[in-house]
C-alpha positions in Angstrom: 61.1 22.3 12.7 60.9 24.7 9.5 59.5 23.2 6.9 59.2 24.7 3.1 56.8 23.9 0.5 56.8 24.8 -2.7 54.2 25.6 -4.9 51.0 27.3 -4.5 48.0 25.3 -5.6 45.0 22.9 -4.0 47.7 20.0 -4.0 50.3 22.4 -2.0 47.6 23.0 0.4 46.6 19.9 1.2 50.3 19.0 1.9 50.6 21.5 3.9 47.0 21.0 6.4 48.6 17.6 6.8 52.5 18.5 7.6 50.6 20.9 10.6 49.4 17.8 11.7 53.0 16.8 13.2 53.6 18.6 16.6 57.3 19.3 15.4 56.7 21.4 13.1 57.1 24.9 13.6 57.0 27.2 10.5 55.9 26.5 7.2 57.1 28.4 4.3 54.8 28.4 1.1 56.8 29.4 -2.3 54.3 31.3 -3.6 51.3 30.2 -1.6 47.9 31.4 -2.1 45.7 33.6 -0.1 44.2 31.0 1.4 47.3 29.0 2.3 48.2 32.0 4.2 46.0 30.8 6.7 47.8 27.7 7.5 51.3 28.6 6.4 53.7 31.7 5.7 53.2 32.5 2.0 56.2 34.0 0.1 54.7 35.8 -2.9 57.2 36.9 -3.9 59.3 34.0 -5.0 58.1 31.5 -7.8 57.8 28.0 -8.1 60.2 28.0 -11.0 62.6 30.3 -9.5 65.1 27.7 -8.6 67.9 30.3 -7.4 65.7 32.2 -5.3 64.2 28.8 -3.3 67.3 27.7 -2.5 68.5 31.2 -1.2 65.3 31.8 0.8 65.9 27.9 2.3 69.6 28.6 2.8 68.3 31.9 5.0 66.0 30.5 7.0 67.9 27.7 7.9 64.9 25.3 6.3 65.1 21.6 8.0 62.9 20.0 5.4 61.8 20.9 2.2 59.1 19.4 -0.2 58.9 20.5 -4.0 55.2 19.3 -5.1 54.8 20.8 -8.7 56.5 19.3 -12.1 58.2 21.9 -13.3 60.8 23.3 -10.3 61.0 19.4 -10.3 62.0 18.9 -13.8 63.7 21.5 -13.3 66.0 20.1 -10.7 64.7 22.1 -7.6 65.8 19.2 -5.2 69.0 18.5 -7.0 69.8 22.4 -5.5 68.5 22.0 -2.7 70.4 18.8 -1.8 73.6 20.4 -3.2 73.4 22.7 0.0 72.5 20.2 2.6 69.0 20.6 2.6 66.8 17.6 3.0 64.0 17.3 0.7 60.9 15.3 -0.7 60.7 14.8 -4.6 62.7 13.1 -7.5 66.0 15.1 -8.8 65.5 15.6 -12.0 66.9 12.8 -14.0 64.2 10.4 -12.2 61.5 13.5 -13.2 62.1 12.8 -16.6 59.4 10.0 -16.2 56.7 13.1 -16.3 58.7 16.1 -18.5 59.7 13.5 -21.0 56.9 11.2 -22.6 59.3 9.3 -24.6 61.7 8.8 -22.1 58.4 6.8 -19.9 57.1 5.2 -23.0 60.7 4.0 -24.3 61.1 3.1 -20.7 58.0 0.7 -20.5 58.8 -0.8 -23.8 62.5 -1.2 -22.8 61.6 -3.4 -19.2 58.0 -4.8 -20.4 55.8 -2.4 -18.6 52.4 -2.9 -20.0 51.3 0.3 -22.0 49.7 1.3 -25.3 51.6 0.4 -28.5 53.4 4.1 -29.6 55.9 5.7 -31.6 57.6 8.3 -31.9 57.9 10.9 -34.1 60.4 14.5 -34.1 59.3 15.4 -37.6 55.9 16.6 -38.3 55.4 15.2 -42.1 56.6 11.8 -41.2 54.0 11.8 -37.9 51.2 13.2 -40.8 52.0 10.3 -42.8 51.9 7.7 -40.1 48.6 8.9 -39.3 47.1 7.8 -42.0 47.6 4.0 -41.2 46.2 5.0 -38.3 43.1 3.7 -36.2 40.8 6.2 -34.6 40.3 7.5 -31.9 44.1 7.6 -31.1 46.1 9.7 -28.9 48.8 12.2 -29.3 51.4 13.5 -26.7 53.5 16.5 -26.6 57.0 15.0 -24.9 57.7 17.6 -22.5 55.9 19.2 -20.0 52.3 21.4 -21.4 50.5 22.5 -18.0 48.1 19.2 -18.1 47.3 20.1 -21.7 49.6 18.0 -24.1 47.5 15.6 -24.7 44.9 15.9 -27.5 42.7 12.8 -28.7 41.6 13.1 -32.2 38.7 11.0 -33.4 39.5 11.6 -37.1 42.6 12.1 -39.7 41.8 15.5 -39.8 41.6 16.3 -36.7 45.1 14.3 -35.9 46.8 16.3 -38.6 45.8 19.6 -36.9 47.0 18.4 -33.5 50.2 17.3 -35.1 50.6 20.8 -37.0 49.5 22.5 -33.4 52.0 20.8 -31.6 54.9 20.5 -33.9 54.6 23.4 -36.4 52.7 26.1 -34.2 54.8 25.4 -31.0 51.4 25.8 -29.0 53.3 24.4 -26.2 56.9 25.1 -27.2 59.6 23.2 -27.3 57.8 20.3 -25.4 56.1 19.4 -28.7 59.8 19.4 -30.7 58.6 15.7 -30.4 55.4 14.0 -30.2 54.1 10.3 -29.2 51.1 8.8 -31.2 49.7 5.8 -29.3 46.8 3.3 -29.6 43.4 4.7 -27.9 43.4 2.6 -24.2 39.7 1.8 -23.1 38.2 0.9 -19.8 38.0 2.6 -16.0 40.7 5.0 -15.3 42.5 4.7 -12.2 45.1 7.4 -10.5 47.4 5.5 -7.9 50.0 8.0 -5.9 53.0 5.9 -4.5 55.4 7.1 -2.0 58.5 5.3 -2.7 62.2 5.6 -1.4 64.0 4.0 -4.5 63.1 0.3 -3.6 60.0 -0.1 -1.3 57.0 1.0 -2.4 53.6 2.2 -0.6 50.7 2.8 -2.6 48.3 5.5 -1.3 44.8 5.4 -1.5 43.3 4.7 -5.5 41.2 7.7 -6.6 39.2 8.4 -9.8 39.8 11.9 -11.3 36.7 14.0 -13.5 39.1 15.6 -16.0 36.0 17.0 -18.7 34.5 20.3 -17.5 30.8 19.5 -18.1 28.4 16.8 -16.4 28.6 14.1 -18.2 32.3 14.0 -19.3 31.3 16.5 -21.3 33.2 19.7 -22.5 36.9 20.3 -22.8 39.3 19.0 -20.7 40.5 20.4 -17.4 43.5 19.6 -14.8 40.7 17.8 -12.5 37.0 19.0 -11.7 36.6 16.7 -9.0 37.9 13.0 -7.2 36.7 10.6 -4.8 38.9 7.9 -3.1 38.9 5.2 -3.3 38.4 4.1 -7.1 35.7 1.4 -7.0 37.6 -0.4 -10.0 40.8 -0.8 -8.2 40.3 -4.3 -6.9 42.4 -6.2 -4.8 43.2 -8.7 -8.0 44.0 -4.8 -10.1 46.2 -4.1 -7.2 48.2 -7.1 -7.0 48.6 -7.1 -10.7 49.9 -3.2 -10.6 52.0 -4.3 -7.7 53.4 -7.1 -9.8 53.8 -5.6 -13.3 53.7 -2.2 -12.9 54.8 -0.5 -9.5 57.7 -2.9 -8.3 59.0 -3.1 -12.5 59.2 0.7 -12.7 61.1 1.3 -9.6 63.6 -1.7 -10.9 63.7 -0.3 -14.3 64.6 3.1 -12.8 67.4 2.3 -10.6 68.5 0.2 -13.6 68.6 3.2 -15.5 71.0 5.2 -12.9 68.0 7.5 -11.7 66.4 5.5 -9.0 62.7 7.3 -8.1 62.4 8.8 -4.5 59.3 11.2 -4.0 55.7 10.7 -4.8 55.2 8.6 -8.2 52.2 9.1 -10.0 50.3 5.9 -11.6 47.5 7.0 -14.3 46.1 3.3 -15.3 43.5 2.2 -17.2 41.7 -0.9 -17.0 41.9 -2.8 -19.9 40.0 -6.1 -20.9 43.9 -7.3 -21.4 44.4 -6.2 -17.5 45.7 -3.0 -16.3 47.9 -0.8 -18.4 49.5 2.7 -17.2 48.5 6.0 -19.5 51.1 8.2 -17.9 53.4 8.5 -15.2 53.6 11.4 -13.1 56.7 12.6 -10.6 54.4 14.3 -7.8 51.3 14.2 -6.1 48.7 14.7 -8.6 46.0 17.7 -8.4 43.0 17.2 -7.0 43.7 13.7 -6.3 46.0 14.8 -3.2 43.0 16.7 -2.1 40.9 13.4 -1.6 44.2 10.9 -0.5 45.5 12.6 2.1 42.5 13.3 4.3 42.7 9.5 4.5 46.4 9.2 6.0 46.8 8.3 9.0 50.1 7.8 9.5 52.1 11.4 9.7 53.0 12.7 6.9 56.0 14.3 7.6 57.5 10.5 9.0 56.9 9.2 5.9 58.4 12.0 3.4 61.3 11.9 5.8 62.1 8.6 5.3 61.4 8.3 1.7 64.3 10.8 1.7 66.4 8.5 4.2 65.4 5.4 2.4 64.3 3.8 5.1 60.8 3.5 3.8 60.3 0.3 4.4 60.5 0.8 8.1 57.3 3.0 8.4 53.7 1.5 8.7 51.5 3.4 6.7 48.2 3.4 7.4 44.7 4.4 5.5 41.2 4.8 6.8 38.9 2.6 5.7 36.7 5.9 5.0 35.2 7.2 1.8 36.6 11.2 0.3 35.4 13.6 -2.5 36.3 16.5 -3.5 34.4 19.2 -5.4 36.3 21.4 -7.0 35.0 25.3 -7.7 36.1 26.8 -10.4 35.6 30.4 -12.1 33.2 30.7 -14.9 34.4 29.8 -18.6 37.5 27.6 -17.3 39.4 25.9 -18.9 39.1 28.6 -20.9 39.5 32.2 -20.8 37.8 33.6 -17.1 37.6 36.9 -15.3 39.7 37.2 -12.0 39.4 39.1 -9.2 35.6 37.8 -7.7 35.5 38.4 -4.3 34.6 35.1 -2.3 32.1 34.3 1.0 32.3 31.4 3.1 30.6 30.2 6.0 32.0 30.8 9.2 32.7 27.3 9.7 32.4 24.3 8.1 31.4 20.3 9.2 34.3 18.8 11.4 34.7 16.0 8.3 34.8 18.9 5.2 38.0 20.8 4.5 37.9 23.8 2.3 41.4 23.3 -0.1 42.3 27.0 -1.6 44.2 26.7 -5.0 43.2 29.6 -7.4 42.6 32.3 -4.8 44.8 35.8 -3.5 44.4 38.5 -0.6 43.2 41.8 -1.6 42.8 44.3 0.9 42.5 41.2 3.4 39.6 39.8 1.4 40.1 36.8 -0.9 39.7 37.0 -4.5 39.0 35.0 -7.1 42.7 34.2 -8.9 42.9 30.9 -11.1 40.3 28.6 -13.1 40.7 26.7 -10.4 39.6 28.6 -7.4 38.6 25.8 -4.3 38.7 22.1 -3.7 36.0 21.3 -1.6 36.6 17.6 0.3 34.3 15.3 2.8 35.5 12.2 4.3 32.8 9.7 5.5 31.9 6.3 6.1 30.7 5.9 2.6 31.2 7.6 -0.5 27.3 9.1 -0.9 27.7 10.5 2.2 31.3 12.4 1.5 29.8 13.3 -1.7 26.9 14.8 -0.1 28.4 16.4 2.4 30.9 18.3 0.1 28.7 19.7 -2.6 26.4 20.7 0.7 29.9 22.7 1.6 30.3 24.0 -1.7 27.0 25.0 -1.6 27.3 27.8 1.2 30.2 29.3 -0.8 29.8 32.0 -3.5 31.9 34.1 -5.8 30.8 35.7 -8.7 30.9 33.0 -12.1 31.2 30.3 -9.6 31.3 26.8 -11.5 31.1 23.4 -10.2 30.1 19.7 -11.9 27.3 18.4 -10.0 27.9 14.4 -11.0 31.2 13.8 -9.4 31.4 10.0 -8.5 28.3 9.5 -10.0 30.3 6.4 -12.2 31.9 5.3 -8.9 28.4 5.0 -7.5 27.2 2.9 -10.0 29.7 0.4 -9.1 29.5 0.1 -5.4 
């Protein structure tokens, strides 16, 4: 089989190790893939993840048997609506289900609409009115650009001041375009944070692994945020009474309210929860894998893959047994010096020449240059270790990371130091 992936990140990567994994596959095509990826797949600089015309072109061309779109925006877009419009099998929403990620009011109004527990929002498409809602206003409270902002539309303002800037930064500035032509101002969620990745067909559902992401940059939780400095699976927090719950009055609601809608969900469906003392309550939805929680999931599948995304797109979901190991993952994730903000590219890299047989070095900010790689993103490597318990797969990755160096290299050194605490 030829397969095609786009996207060229950590996430993409890890998709990809694992599609290898099924002895009918033949070829796979990354769009744009990554130097590293070009290890482990044939990368296709050339053509973009957002260049819609081009992927379904190339796919056309090389007669591609299966494709999977991973990142938001060619699936907002409506990458696999193409795709499918030329016969071309394919793992991911079409775009009307992505709405629930590249339109924040859409998945608010949606939860309010079919009693999905959430925070208590509005929202607000002119900035003076937002201003002067603020001021009745509790704090901290958060503020969402609607459409898609790279992992960055979300700002949390402990103060009126601060709020009134965000709203002028989103809404007035365009600091993230037109995704901020409106905003969503909702109540301030606390408790444990839990990710929760779902492959579903429509109807059946079948949560992966729970993980718990590290989005600030510094130790702690410190810094600013960042798309993901780190995971471990699973999430301590995520009990088997949290689980039925989400089952009950999150997961199985959504894909009802969905179909109900006339955009039924078929991909990978993102859960961001939080834990509430009033039981758990979702923070976002997402209509892909997530980034680096992929990195720390799917080392734990043990069902293939490809069987699964395959029926997801047949619907027969609910036919496949998929199965977890009852192992521990982290992931470490190296980044370049002064990320999330501005960092130099171009630092050559040096690994070891092999690594432990349960660590897995996941490229995602990296490029070939003059058959060396080179440092190319903020986030350059995704470092993971599966083990029988979590200290051990947390040792064992930063002891990876640790025999890898590129100039600026930065890394948090207290990833699943909260999860610990729990065990």
């Amino acid at each position: 089989m030829k397969l095609l992936v786009v996207g060229g990140g950590g996430r993409e990567h890890a998709i990809i190790k694992k599609l290898k994994e099924n002895p009918q596959v033949d070829t796979i095509y990354a769009l744009p893939g990554n130097g590293g990826i070009a290890a482990d797949a044939v990368c296709v600089p050339e053509i973009g993840a957002k260049d819609i015309a081009k992927i379904v072109e190339f796919a056309r061309a090389h007669a591609i048997d299966f494709a999977v779109v991973a990142p938001d925006d060619p699936l907002a877009l409506g990458c696999v609506d193409r795709l499918h419009e030329v016969g071309i099998p394919c793992f991911g929403p079409e775009a009307k289900a992505a709405r629930i990620e590249a339109s924040k009011v859409f998945s608010k109004n949606l939860m309010k609409k079919y009693g999905i527990p959430t925070a208590r929002y509005e929202v607000f498409s002119d900035a003076d009115k937002a201003m002067a809602y603020l001021r009745g206003c509790e704090f901290p409270i958060v503020i969402k650009a609607d459409g898609l902002a790279l992992g960055k539309g979300v700002l949390i303002p402990t103060n009126y001041d601060e709020a009134a800037a965000a709203i002028k930064s989103i809404m007035e500035d365009k600091a993230f375009g037109d995704s901020g032509n409106e905003v969503v101002i909702e109540e301030f969620l606390t408790g444990p944070e839990v990710s929760v990745l779902a492959f579903t067909d429509g109807t059946a559902i079948a949560p992966m692994i729970s993980s718990m992401d590290h989005k600030r940059a510094g130790d702690g939780d410190t810094g600013l945020n960042t798309g993901g400095m780190g995971t471990i699976a699973p999430n301590p927090y995520y009990t088997e009474d949290v689980a039925k719950a989400c089952m009950e009055e999150i997961f199985l609601p959504t894909l009802a309210a969905m179909r109900q809608e006339g955009c039924p969900f078929k991909g990978c469906l993102y859960f961001g929860l939080m834990i509430t003392k009033n039981g758990p309550k979702v923070i976002e939805y997402n209509c892909r894998f997530g980034d680096p929680e992929t990195q720390v999931v799917l080392p734990l599948l043990e069902t293939d893959l490809l069987t699964i995304m395959q029926a997801v797109e047949n619907e027969t979901l609910s036919s496949v047994d998929v199965k977890w190991s009852s192992e521990a993952a982290a992931c470490v994730i190296l980044a370049s010096g002064g990320y999330p903000g501005s960092y130099e590219k171009g630092k050559e890299m040096t690994f070891p020449e092999a690594y432990p047989d349960n660590v897995v070095c996941y490229h995602a900010g990296d490029k070939l240059k003059d058959g060396r790689l080179v440092t190319n993103g903020g986030r350059v490597l995704g470092i993971t270790a599966t083990a029988p318990t979590l200290k051990q797969a947390l040792a064992d990755a930063y002891a990876a990371a640790d025999t890898i160096s590129f100039d600026g290299k930065y890394m948090r050194h207290d990833i699943g130091r909260r999860a610990l605490a729990v065990i």
